[in-house]
C-alpha positions as CSV (number, residue, x, y, z in Angstrom):
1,X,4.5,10.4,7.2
2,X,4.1,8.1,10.4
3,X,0.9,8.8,12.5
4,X,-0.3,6.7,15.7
5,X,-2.9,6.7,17.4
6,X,-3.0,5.3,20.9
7,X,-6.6,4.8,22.4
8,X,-9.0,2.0,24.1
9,X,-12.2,3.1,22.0
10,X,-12.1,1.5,18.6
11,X,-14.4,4.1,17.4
12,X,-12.0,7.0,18.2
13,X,-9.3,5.2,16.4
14,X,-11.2,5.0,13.1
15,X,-12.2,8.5,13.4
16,X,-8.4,9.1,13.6
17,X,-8.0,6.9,10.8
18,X,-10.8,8.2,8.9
19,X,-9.5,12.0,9.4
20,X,-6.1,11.4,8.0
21,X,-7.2,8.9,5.4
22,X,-7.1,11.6,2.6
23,X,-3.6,12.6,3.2
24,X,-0.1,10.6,2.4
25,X,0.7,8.6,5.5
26,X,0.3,5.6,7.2
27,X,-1.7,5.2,10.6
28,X,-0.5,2.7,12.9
29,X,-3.2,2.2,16.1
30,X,-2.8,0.6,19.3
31,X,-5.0,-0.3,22.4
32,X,-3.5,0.7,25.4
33,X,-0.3,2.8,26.6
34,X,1.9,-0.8,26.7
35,X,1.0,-1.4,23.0
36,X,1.4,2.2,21.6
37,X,4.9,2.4,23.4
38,X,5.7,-0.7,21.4
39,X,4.5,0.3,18.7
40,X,6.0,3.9,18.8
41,X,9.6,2.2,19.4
42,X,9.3,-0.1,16.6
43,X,7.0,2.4,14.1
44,X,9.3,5.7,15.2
45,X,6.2,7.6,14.0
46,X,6.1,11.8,13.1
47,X,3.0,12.0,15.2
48,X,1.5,10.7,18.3
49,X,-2.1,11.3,18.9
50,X,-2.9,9.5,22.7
51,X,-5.7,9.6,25.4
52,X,-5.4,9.6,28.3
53,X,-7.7,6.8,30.2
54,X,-6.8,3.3,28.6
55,X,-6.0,0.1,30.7
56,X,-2.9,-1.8,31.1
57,X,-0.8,1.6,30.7
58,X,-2.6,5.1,30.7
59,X,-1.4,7.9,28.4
60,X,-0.2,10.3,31.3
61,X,2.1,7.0,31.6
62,X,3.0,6.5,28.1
63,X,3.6,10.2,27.5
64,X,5.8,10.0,30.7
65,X,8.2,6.9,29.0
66,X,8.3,8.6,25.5
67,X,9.5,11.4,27.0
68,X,12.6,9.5,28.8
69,X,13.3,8.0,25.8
70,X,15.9,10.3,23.9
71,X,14.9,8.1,20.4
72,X,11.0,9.0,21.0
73,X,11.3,12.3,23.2
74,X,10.7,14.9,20.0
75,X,7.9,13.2,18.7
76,X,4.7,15.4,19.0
77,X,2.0,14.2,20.7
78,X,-1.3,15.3,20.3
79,X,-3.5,14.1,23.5
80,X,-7.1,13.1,23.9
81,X,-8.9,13.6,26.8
82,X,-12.3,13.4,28.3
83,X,-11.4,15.8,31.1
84,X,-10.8,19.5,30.5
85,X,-9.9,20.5,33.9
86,X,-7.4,23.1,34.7
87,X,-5.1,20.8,36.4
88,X,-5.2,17.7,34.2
89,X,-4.4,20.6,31.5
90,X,-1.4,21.9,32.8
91,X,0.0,18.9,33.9
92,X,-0.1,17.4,30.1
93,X,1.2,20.3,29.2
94,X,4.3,20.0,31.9
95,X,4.9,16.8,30.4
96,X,5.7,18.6,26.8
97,X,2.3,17.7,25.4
98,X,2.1,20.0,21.4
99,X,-1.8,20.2,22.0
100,X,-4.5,18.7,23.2
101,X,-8.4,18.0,22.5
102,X,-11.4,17.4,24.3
103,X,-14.0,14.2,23.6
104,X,-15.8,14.0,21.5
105,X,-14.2,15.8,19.0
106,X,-14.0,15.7,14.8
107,X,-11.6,14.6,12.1
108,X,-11.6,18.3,10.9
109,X,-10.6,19.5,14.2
110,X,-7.9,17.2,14.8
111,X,-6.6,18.0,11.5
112,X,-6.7,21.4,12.2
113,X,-4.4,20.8,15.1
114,X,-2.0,17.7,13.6
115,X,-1.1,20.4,10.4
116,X,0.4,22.7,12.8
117,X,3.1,20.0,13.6
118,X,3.2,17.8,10.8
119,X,3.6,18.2,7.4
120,X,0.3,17.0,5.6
121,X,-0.2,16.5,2.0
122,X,-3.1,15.4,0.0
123,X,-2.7,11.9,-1.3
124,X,-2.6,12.7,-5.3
125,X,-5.9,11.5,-7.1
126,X,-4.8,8.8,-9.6
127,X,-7.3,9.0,-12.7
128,X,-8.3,5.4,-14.4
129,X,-6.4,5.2,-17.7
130,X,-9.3,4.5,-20.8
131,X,-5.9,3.2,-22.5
132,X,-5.2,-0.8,-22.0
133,X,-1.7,0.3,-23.3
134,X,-1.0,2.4,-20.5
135,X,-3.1,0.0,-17.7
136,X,-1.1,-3.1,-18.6
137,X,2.2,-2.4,-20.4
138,X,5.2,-0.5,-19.8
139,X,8.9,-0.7,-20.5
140,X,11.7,-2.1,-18.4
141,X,14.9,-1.1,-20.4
142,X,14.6,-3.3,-23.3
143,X,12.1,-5.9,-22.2
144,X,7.8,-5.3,-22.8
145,X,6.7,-5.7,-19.2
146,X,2.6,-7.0,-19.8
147,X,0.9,-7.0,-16.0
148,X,-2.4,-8.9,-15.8
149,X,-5.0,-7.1,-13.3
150,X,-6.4,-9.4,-10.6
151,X,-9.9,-10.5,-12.4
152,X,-9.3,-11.9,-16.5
153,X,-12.8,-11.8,-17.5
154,X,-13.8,-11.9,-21.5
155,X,-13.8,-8.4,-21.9
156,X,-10.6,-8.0,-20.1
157,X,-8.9,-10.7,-22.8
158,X,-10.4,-8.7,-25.9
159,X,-9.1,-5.9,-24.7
160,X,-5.3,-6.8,-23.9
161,X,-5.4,-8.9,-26.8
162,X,-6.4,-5.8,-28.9
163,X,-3.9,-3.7,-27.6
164,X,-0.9,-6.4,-28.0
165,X,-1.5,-7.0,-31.5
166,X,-0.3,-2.6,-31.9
167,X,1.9,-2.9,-28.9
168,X,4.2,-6.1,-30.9
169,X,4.0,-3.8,-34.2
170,X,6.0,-0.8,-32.1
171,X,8.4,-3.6,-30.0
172,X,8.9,-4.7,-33.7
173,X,9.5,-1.6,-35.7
174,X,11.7,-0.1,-32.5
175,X,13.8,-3.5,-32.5
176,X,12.5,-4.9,-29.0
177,X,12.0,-8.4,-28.9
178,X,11.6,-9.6,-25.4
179,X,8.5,-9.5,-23.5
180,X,7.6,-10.5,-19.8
181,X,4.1,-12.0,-18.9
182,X,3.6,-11.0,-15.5
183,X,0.8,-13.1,-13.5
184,X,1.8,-11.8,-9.6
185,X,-1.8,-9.8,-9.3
186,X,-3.7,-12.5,-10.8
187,X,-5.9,-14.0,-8.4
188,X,-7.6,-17.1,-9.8
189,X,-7.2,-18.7,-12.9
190,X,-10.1,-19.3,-15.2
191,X,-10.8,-20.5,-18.7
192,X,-10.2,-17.0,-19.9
193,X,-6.7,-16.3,-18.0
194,X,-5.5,-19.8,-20.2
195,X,-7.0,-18.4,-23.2
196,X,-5.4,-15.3,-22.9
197,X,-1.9,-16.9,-21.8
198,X,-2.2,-18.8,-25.1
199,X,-3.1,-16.3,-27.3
200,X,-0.2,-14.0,-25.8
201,X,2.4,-16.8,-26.7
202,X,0.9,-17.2,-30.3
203,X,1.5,-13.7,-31.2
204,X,5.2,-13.6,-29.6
205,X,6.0,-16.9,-31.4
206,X,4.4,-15.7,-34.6
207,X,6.3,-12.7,-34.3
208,X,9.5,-14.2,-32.7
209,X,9.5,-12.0,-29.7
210,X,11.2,-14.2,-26.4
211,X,9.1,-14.2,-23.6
212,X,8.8,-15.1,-19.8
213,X,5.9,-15.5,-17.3
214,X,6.2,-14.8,-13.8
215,X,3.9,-15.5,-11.2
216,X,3.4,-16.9,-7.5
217,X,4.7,-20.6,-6.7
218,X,1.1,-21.7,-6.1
219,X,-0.1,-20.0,-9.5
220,X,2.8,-22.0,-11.0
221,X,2.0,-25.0,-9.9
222,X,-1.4,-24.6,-11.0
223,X,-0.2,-23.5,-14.4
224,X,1.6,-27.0,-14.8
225,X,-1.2,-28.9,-14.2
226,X,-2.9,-27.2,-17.7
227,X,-1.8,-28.9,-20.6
228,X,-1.7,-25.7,-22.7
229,X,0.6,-24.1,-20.4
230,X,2.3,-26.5,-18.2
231,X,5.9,-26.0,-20.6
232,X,5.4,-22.4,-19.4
233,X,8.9,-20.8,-18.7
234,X,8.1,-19.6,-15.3
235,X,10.1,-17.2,-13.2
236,X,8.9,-15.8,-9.5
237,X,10.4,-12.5,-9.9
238,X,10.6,-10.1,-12.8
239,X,14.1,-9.3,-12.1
240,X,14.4,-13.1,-12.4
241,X,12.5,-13.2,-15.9
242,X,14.6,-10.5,-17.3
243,X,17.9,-12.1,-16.2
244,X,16.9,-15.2,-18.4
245,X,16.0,-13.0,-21.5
């Protein structure tokens, strides 16, 4: 789910943002009526929400375009408005306007109203696995997939090199002997990354298991300029990687 909100005030578009940030969509934000047009041509969002008084192009103006556009004509717009006047009202309203609130108003509220035209759902709570097999391994067909977090700190490289020396004992006993290194969320490299690198090869020679690293160009270069790993076989994709196992 698309949702843009159109409005001068920086702090009414974070209330926006902030009122939709618990539910699965993306919010897309622009500054005046020129920029949300743009943006809602580009974006094609589910939902519009757009005051009225902005420079450059007001919303009474952008609502007026949107709705001559037979690409953007059906998206529902939600308007903001410091006005609550009869006439300002009905001629929103005219335009084909869903609904429309008064400043200053709250997230809940506008939720209230965006649920009766969109379809919201709750973003689904992701609980931290206690498991480093099931935070850094998984299985791409055949091949081990190993994916290094962004921070290797000592702990960190006890713990994945813990959990490889069970994880090669079931690639081994279920046949699988390839395994792919991948570096692409590692941010810096440290004394700990290399050590880990090098223990990781060590246990996949010792226990004959192929293996390739992937990671970032920079990271690569980087890489070659260790003596421990610059004869690294280096890929930039895992797709990449695989292919070469």
């Amino acid at each position: 789910l698309k949702v843009l909100t159109v409005d001068d005030s920086k702090t009414i578009r974070m209330i926006v943002k902030k009122a939709f940030r618990p539910y699965d969509c993306e919010l897309y934000e622009a500054e005046n009526g020129s920029e949300g047009l743009e943006a809602a041509g580009s974006v094609k969002p589910d939902l519009i929400v757009l005051d009225i008084t902005m420079p450059i192009m007001n919303g009474i103006e952008m609502l007026g375009k949107l709705k001559s556009d037979p690409a953007l004509k059906k998206i529902p717009v939600i308007m903001l408005t410091a006005e609550s006047g009869k006439d300002n009202v009905m001629q929103i309203v005219k335009m084909g306007v869903k609904d429309y609130m008064v400043k200053p108003f709250k997230g809940e509220q506008l939720i209230e109203r965006a649920i009766k035209l969109v379809s919201l759902e709750p973003k689904e709570k992701e609980k931290p696995s206690d498991d480093p097999s099931k935070k850094y391994f998984s299985m791409n067909g055949d091949i081990q997939h190993l994916a290094l977090p962004q921070q290797i700190t000592r702990s960190i490289t006890v713990e994945i090199d813990k959990s490889l020396q069970a994880r090669i004992k079931d690639m081994l006993s279920s046949g699988i002997n390839k395994l792919i290194l991948d570096l692409g969320r590692v941010t810096q490299i440290n004394v700990s990354l290399i050590r880990l690198i090098m223990s990781i090869i060590q246990n996949c020679e010792k226990s004959k298991i192929r293996f390739r690293v992937v990671c970032t160009s920079a990271m690569t270069d980087e890489l070659k300029g260790f003596q421990e790993t610059s004869e690294l076989p280096i890929h930039h994709t895992v797709e990449e990687a695989a292919a070469a196992l």
